[in-house]
VOGUNU-468099 format. One line per field, with one value per residue (C-alpha): residue in one letter; residue number from 1; y, z, x. Coordinates in steps of 0.2 Angstrom, whole numbers, plus 5000, padded with zeros to 4 digits. Each point is the difference from the previous one (the first is absolute). Layout:
type (A|...) .
seq (NUM|...) .
py (Y|...) .
pz (Z|...) .
px (X|...) .
***
This chain:
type (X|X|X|X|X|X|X|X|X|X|X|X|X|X|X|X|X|X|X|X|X|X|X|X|X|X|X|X|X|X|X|X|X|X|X|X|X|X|X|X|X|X|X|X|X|X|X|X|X|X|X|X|X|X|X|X|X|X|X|X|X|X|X|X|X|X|X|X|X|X|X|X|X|X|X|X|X|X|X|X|X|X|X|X|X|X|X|X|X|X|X|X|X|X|X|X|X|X|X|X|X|X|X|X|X|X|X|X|X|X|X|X|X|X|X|X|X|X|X|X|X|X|X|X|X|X|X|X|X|X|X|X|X|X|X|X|X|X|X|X|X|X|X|X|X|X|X|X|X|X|X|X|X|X|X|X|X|X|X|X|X|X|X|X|X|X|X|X|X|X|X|X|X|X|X|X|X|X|X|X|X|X|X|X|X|X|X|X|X|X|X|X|X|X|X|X|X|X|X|X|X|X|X|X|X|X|X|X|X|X|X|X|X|X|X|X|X|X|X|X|X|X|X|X|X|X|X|X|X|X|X|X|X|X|X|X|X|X|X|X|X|X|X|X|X|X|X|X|X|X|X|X|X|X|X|X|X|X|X|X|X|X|X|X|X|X|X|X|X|X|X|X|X|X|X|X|X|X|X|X|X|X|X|X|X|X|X|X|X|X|X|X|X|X|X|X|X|X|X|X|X|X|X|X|X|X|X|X|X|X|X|X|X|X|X|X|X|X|X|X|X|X|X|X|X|X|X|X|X|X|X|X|X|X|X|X|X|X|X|X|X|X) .
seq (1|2|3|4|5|6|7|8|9|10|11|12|13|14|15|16|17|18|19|20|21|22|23|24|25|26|27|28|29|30|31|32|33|34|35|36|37|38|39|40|41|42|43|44|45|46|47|48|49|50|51|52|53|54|55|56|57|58|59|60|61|62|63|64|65|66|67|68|69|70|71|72|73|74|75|76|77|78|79|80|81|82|83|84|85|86|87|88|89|90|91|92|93|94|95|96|97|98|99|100|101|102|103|104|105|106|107|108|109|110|111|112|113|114|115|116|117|118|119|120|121|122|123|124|125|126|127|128|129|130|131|132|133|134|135|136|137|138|139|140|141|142|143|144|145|146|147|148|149|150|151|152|153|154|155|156|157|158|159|160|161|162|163|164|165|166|167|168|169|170|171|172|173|174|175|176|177|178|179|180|181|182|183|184|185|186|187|188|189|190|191|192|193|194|195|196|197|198|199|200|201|202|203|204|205|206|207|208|209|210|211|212|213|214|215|216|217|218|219|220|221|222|223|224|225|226|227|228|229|230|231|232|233|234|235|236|237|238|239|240|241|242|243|244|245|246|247|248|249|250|251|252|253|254|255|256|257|258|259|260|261|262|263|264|265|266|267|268|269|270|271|272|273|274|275|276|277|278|279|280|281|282|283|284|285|286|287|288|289|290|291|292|293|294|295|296|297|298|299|300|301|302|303|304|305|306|307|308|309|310|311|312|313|314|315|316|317|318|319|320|321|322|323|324|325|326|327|328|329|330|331|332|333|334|335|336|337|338|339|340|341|342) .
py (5000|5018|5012|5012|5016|5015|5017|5008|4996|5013|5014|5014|5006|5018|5004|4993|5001|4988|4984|4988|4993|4981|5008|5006|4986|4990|5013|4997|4981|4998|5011|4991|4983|5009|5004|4981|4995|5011|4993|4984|5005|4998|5012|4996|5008|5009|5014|4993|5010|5015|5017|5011|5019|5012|5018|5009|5019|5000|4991|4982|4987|4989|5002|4998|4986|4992|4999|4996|4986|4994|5000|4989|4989|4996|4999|5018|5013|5016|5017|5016|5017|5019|5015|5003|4984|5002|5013|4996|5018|5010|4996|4990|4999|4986|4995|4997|4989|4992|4995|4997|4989|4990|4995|4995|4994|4988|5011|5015|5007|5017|5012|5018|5016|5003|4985|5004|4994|4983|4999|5008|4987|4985|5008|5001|4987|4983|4991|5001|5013|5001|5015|4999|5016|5016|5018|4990|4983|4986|4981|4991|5007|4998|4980|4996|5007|4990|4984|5006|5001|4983|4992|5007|4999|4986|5010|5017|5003|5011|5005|5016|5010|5018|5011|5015|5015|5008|4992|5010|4991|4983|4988|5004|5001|4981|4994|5009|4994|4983|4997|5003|4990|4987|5000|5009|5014|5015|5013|5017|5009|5016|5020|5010|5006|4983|4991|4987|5009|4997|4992|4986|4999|5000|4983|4993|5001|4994|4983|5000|4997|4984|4993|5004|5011|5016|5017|5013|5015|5012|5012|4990|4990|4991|4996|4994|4987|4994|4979|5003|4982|5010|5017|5008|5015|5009|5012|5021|5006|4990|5002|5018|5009|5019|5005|5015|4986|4992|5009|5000|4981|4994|5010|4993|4981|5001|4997|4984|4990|4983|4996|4988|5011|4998|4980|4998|5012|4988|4985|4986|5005|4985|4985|4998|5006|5016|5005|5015|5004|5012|5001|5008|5008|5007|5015|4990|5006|5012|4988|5006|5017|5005|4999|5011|5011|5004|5001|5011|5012|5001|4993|4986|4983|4993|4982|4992|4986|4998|4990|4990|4996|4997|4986|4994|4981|4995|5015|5004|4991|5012|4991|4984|5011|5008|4980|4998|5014|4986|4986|5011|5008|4980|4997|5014|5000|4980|5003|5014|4992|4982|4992|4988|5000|4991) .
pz (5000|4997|5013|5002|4998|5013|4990|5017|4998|5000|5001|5010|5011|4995|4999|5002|4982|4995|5004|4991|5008|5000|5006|5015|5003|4998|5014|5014|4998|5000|5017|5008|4996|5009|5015|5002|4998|5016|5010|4997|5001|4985|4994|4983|4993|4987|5000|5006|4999|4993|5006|5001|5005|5007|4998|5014|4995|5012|5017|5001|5008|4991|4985|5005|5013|4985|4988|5014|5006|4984|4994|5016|4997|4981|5005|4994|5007|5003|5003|5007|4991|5005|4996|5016|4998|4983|4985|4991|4993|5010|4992|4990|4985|5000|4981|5010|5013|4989|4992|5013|5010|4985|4999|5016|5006|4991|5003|5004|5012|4999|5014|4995|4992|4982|4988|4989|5013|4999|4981|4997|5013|4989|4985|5008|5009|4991|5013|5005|5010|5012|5004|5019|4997|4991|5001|4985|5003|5012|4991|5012|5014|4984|5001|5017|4999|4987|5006|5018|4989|4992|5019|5005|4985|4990|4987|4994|4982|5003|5017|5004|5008|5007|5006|5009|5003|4990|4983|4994|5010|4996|5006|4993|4983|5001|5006|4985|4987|5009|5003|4982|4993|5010|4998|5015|5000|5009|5008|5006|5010|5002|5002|4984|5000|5007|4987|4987|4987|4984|4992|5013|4998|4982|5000|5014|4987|4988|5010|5007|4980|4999|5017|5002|5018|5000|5007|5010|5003|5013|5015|5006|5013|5000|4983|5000|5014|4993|5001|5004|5005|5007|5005|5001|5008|5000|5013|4994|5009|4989|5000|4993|5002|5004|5015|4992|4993|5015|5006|4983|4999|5013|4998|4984|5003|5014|4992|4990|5018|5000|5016|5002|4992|4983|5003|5003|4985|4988|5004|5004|5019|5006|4984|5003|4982|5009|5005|5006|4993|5001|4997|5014|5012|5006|5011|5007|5018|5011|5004|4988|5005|4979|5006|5016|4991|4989|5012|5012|4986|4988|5014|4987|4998|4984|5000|4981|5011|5016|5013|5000|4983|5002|5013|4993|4998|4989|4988|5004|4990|4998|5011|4991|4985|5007|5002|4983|4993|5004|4994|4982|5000|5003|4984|4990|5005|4995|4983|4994|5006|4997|4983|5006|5001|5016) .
px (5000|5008|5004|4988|5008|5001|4996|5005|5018|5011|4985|5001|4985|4996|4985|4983|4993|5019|4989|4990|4984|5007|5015|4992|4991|5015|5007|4986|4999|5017|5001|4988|5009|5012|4992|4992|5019|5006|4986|5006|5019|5003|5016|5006|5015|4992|5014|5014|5015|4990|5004|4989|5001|4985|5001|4991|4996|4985|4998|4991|4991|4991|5011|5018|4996|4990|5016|5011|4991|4995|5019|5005|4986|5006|5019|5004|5011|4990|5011|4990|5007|4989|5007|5009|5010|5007|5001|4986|4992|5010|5019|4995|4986|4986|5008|5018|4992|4990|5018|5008|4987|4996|5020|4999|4980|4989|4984|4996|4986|4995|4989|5001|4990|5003|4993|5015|5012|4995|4997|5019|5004|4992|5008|5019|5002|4998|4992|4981|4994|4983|4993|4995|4990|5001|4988|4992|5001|4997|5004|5004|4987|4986|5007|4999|4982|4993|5008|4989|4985|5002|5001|4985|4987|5009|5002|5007|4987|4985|5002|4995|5013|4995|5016|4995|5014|5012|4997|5014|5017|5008|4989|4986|5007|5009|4982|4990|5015|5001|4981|4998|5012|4991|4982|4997|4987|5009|4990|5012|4989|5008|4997|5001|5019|5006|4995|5012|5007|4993|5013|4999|4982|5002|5012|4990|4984|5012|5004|4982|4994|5010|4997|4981|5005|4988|5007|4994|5003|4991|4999|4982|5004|4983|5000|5020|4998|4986|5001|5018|5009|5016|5001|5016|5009|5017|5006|4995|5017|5011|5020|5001|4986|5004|4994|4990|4989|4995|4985|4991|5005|4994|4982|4999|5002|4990|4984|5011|5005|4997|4989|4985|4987|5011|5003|4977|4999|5009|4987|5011|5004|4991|5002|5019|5004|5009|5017|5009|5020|5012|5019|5003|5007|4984|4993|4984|5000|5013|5013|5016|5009|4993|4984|5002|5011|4988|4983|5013|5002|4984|4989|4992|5002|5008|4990|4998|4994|4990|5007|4983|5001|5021|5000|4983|5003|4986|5008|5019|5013|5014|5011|4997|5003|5017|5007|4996|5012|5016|4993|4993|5018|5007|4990|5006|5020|4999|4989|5013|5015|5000|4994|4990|4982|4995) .
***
């Protein structure tokens, strides 16, 4: 019988729209193969003797324990670099290190701003590269919450996803490029000025054509949650946002939280066909000095998500979905860097 062959081989992991559907697919089953297998102490050495380098521009939790993990798991070397611990943008241009670490590493992860660092990256350095987030982008976050969705419906086509926020950042745009590549019918629900910028929505209705996934866009959160089998939230306060903008921020997502009046209004908060995500971190009660900080100063509180809804265990599956970002990652470093198809 022939091999069958790994299109994923030597790919990097830019952006969202770079996958097929079966690739995808190929993706979360394989991850959760993964994830069955570490139950069972299973550890094959999928990358032995791989090295592997993760560049840290912003801070992490999920992300950089998620590669590193992964890496041990697969026996890989994983080396940490942030911009405080080595010359990357400040001496020395993305282009150079993208050389340089491609001499020396056999894949490259990248967690910055600019989308253009970690496409030159890809481009310069020979060797896959997998964008742990950019200001546009969120692959590998958009990976481990498919794989979430597949665990708990069974399947990922023609579920009905509502996220409710800032429809404009990262995540929201790898879940609107991601669902519609999949077959999943994505509702952003999002105030006017916060919405996806048309050309995302333009390619998602582009994949949504072949896959059958319907795409909505709209500032009516009745209407946008609708039937929804998943509802899903970011924080408003993400890295970045200037401090001018805070006020007028938070006043404007208020009437976009996620709380139990939005889960009742979707019609599935009693038949099991609903969960709650979010890619966290989250501001869902008073309990982090951000949180404080900013009730101290502007005397609101900056909640995309009750706590009721948050630690609601007929709902809440962020935490499940925050294990899943290794073993999806796991999939991904093994499908790019070994030829095999498992």
């Amino acid at each position: 019988m022939a091999e069958v062959k790994n299109t994923l081989y030597g790919q990097s992991v830019i952006a969202d729209e770079d996958f097929t559907a079966d690739q995808l697919n190929y993706l979360i089953d394989f991850a959760i193969r993964l994830k069955a297998q570490k139950v069972k102490g299973i550890f094959p050495p999928y990358l032995a003797h791989k090295n592997i380098a993760g560049i840290f521009m912003k801070p992490s939790t999920r992300t950089r324990s998620a590669f590193e993990i992964a890496a041990a798991d697969c026996g890989a070397h994983f080396v940490y670099l942030d911009a405080q611990g080595s010359h990357i943008s400040t001496s020395e241009s993305i282009i150079d290190t993208a050389k340089v670490l491609g001499a020396l590493y056999d894949g490259i992860e990248f967690r910055g701003y600019k989308q253009r660092d970690v496409e030159d990256l890809a481009k310069y350095s020979g060797v896959p590269v997998w964008n742990g987030l950019t200001d546009t982008n969120h692959p590998t976050q958009m990976l481990a919450d498919f794989m979430t969705v597949k665990e708990n419906f069974g399947h990922i086509k023609g579920i009905n996803l509502a996220y409710l926020g800032d429809g404009s950042d990262n995540v929201a745009n790898s879940l609107l490029i991601g669902g519609a590549i999949l077959g999943v019918n994505v509702r952003i629900v999002s105030p006017k000025g916060y919405q996806p910028k048309a050309h995302s929505v333009k390619l998602a209705n582009r994949f949504a054509k072949k896959s059958g996934s319907k795409i909505m866009i709209t500032d009516n959160v009745k209407r946008g949650v609708k039937d929804a089998n998943v509802i899903y939230t970011d924080v408003w306060l993400s890295m970045g946002v200037p401090e001018s903008e805070i006020t007028k921020r938070i006043h404007t997502m208020l009437p976009y939280q996620v709380n139990e009046k939005v889960m009742l209004e979707t019609g599935h908060a009693s038949d099991g066909q609903l969960i709650f995500m979010h890619c966290l971190p989250s501001y869902h009660n008073m309990q982090t000095i951000n949180a404080q900080k900013i009730y101290e100063k502007y005397h609101l509180e900056p909640f995309e998500v009750t706590d009721s809804v948050f630690n609601n265990a007929r709902y809440a599956r962020q935490f499940q979905e925050a294990g899943n970002r290794m073993h999806s990652i796991k999939a991904m470093m093994i499908a790019t860097l070994n030829p095999k198809k498992f």
